[in-house]
Backbone as numpy.savetxt, mean C-alpha at the origin, in Angstrom:
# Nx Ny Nz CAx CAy CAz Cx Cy Cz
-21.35 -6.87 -13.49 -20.50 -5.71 -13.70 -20.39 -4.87 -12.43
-21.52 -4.86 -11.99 -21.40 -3.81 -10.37 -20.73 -4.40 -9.49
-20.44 -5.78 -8.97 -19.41 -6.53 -8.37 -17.80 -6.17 -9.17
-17.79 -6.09 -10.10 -16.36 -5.74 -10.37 -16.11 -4.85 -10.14
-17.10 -4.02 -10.34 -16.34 -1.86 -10.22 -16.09 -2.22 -8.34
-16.91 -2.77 -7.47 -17.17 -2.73 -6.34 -16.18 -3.41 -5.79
-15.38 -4.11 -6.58 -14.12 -4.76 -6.17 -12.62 -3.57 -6.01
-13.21 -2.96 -7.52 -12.30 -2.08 -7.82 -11.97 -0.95 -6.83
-13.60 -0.41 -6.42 -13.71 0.60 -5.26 -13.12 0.14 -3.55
-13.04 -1.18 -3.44 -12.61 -1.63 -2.39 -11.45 -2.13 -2.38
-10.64 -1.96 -3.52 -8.90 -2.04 -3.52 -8.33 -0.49 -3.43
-9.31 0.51 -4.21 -8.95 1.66 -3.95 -8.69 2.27 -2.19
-10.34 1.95 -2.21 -10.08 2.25 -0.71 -9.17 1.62 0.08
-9.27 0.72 0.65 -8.07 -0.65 1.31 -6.88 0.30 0.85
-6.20 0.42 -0.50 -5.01 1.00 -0.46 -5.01 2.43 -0.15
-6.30 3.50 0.05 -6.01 4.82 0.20 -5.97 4.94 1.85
-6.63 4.15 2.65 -6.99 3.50 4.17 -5.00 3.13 4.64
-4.74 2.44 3.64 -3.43 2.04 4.40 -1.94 2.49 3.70
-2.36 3.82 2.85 -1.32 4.35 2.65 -1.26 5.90 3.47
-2.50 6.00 4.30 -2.52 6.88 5.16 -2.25 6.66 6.33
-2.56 5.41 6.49 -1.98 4.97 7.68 -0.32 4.62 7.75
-0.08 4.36 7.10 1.46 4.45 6.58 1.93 5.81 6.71
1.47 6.77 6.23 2.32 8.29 6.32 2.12 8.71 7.93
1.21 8.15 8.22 1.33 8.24 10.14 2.16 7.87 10.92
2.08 6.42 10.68 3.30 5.64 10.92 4.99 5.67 10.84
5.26 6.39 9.48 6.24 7.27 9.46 7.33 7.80 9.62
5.88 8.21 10.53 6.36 10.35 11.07 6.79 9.37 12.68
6.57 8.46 13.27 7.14 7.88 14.27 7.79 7.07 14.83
9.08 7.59 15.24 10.54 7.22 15.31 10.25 5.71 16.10
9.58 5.26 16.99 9.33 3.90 17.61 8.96 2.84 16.88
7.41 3.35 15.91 7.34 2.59 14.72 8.05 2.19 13.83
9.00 3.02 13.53 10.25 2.51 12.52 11.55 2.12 13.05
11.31 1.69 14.41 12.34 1.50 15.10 13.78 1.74 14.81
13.80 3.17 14.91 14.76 4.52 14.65 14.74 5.09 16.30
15.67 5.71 16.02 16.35 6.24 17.93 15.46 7.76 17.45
15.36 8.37 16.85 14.77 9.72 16.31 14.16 9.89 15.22
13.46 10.81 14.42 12.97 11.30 13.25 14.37 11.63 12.19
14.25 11.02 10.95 15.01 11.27 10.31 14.35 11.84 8.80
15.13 12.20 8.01 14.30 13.03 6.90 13.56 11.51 6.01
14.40 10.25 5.44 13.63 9.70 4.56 11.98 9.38 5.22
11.78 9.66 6.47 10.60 9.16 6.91 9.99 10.36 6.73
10.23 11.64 6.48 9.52 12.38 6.00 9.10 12.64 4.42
10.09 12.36 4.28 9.81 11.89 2.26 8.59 10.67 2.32
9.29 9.63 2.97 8.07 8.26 2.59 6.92 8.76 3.30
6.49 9.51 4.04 4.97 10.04 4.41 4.78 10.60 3.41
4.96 12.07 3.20 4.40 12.39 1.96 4.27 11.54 0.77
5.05 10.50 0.77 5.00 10.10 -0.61 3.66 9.28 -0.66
3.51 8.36 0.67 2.43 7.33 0.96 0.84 8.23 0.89
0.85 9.28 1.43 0.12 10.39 1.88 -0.64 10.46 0.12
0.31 10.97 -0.72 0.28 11.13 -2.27 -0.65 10.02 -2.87
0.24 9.18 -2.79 -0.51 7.98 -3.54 -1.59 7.53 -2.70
-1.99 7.87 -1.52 -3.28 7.21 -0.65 -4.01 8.56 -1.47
-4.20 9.84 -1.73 -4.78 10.31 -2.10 -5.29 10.10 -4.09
-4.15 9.59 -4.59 -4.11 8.92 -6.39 -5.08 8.37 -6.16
-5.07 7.00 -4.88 -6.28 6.19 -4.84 -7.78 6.43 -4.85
-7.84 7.49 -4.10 -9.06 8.00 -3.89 -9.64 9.25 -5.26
-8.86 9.52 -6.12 -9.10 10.08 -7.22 -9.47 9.12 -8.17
-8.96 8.00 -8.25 -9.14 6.97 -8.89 -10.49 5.89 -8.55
-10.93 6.25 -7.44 -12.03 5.87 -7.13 -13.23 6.47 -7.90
-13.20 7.73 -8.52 -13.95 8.79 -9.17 -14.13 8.11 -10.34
-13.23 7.52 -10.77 -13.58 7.21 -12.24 -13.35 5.42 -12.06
-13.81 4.64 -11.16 -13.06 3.18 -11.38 -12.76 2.69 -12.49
-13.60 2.41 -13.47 -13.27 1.46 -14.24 -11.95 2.30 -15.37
-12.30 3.74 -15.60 -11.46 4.43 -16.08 -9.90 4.22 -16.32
-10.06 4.45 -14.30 -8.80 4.28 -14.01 -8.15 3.38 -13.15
-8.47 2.38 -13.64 -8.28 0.94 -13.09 -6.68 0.80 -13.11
-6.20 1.30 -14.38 -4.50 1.07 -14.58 -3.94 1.54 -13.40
-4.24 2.03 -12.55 -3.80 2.96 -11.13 -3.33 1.93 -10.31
-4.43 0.58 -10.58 -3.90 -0.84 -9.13 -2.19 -1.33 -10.26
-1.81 -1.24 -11.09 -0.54 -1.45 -11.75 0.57 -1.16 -11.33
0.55 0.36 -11.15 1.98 0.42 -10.14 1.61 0.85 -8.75
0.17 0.72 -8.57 0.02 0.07 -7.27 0.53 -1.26 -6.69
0.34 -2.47 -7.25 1.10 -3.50 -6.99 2.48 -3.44 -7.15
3.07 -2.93 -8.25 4.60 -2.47 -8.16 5.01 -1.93 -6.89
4.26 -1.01 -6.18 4.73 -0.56 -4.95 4.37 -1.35 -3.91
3.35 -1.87 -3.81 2.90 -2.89 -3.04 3.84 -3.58 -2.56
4.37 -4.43 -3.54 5.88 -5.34 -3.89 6.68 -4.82 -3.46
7.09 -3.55 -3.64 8.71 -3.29 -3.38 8.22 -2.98 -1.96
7.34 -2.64 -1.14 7.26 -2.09 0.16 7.68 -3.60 0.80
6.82 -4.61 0.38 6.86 -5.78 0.72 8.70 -6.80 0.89
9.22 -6.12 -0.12 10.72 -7.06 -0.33 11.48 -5.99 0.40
10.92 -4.62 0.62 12.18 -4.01 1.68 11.50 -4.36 2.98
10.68 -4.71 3.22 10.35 -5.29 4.79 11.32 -6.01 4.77
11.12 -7.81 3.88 11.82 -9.04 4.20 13.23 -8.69 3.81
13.82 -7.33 3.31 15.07 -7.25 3.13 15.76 -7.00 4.44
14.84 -5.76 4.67 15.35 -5.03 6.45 15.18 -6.03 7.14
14.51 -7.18 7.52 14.66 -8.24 8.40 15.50 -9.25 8.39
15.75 -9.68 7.20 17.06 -10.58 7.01 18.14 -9.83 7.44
18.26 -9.10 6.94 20.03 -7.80 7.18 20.28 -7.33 8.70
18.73 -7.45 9.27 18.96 -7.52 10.78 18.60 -5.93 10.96
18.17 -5.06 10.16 17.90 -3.59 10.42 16.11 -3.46 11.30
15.85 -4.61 11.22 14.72 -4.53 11.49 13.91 -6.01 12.65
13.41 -5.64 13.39 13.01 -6.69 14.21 11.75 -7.82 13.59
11.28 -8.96 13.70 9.87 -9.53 13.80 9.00 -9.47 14.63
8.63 -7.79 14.68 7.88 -7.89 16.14 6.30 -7.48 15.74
5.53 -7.17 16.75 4.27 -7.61 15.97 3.84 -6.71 14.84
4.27 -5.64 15.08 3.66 -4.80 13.55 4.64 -5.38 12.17
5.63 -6.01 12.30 6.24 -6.15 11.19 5.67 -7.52 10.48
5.14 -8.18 11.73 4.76 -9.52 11.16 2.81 -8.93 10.50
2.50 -8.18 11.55 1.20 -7.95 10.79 1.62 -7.34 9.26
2.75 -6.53 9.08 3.13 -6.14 7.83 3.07 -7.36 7.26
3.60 -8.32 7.50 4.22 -9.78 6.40 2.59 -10.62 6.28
1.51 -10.02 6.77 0.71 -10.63 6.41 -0.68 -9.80 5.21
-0.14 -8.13 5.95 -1.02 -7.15 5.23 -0.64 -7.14 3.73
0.36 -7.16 3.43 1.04 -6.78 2.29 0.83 -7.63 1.33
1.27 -8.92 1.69 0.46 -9.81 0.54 -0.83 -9.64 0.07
-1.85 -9.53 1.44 -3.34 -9.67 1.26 -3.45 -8.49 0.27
-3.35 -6.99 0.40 -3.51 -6.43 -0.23 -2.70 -6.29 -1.93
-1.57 -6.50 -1.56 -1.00 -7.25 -3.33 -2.05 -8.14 -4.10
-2.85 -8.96 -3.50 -3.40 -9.99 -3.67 -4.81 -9.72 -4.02
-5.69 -8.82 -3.26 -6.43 -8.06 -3.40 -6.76 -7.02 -4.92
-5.42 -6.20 -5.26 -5.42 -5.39 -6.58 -5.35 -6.44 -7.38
-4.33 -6.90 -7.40 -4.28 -8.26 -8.29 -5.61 -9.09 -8.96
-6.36 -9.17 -7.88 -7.60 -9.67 -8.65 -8.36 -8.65 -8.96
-8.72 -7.74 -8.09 -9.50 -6.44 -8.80 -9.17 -5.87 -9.95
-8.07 -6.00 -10.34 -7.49 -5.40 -11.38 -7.60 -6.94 -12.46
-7.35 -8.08 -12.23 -8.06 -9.17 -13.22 -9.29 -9.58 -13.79
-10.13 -9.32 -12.44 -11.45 -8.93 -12.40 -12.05 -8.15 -13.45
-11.55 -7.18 -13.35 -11.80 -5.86 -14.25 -11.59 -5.60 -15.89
-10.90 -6.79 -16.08 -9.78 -6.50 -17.30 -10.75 -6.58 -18.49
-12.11 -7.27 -18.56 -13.23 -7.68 -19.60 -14.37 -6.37 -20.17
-13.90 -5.18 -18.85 -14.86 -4.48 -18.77 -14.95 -3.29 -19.37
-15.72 -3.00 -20.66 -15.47 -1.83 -21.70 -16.45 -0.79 -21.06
């Protein structure tokens, strides 16, 4: 049982770690390979900012609030299909942070996914 919560605590973290690093990321017009700061990159920080903090509330209670990795992976996903969308459409380059994206994103999809399967036995 302590390996599962400990799974659980290390999807929390992993996603509260890289949805802060995401609201950093952002806020900078090079990283999003944008000519300037525009407002949706100020919306998607706060928003990433938000939910990196859900995570870490959810760490308080793991097994509690395990339902939290749910539309965590929902977002996971959609962050993931607007990468490979913006790259097909050509809005976006394959350069190395995007490809480290095409490799982070799964892992961590992949990651809740089992923590959250992991977990599912546990009253």
């Amino acid at each position: 049982m302590k390996s599962k919560i400990r799974w659980l605590r290390i999807s929390y973290w992993a996603g509260a770690i890289g949805d802060f690093a995401l609201a950093i990321l952002a806020l900078n017009p090079e990283m999003m390979e944008v000519p300037s700061y525009c407002y949706p990159m100020g919306l998607f920080s706060a928003v990433a900012f938000s939910w990196g903090v859900m995570l870490i509330l959810a760490d308080r209670e793991p097994l509690e609030r395990r339902w939290v990795l749910l539309p965590t992976i929902l977002v996971g996903s959609l962050l993931l299909i607007a990468v490979l969308y913006s790259m097909y459409a050509g809005a976006i380059s394959l350069s190395g942070s995007r490809l480290l994206n095409l490799i982070l994103y799964p892992a961590m999809i992949a990651l809740w996914v089992y923590s959250y399967y992991n977990a599912r036995d546990i009253e």
